[in-house]
N, C-alpha and C positions, 0 to 999 in steps of 0.2 A: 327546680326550675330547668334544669340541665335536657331533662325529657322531654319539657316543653316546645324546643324548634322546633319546627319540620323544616326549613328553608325556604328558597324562591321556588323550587318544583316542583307544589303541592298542586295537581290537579295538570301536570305537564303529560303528553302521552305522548311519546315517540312513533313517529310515521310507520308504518307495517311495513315491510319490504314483500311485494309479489313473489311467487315462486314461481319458476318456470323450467318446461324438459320440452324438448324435442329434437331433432335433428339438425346437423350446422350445413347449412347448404353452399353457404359460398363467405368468404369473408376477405375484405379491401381493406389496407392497413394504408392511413394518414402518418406523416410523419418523419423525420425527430422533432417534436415540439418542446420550445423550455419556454418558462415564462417569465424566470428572473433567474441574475446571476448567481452560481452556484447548483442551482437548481439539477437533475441530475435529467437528462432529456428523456421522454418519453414519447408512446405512439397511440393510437388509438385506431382500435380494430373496430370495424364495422360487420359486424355480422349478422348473418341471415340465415334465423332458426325458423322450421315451421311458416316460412310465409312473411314473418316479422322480422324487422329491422331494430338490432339492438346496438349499442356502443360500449367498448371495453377499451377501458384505461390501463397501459401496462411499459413497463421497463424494456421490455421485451420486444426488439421487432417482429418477430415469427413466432406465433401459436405455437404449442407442443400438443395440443388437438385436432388430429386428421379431419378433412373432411369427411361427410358421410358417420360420423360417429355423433349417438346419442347423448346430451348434454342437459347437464340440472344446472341450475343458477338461481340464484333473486337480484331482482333488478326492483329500480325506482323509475317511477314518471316524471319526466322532469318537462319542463319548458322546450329543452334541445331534443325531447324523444325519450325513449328507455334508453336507462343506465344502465348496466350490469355491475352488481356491487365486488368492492376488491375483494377477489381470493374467493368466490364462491364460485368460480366455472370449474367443471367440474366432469369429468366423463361418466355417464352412468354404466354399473356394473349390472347386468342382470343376470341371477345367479342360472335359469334357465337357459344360456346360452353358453355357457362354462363345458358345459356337458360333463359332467361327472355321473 
């Protein structure tokens, strides 16, 4: 009987997250936002890859990603716009431009 459960998330799919790369062109940081006490404050960057308008939640007032540098990420669609999900921004390395 033991084999028997499956639980409550049989037939449950979790949402896909988009992939996305292209260029960061400009990016507008909101913030310190906390939303309850203790809480530790945070900002959220607005940036502008490719044309599109995406939002990044982070600890961090200032990016450590230059403008002008190519960027991978997945993001979700939400109600408020794309989301860029934590810890996937990301600078693309292309090994053609290393020049070795």
């Amino acid at each position: 009987m033991a084999g028997q459960f499956r639980g409550s998330r049989r037939g449950f799919k979790k949402a896909v997250a988009n992939a996305g790369r292209g260029v960061m062109e400009s990016v507008r940081t909101d913030g310190p936002f906390t939303e309850w006490v203790g809480m530790p404050p945070y900002y959220i960057h607005h940036l502008l890859i490719e044309g599109e308008e995406y939002s990044y939640l982070t600890a961090e007032k200032e990016l450590e990603i230059p403008l002008g540098k190519k960027v991978a990420f997945r993001y979700k669609e939400t109600s408020k716009g794309k989301m860029i999900e934590k810890r996937s921004l990301g600078v693309v390395i292309d090994p053609s431009e290393l020049g070795y």
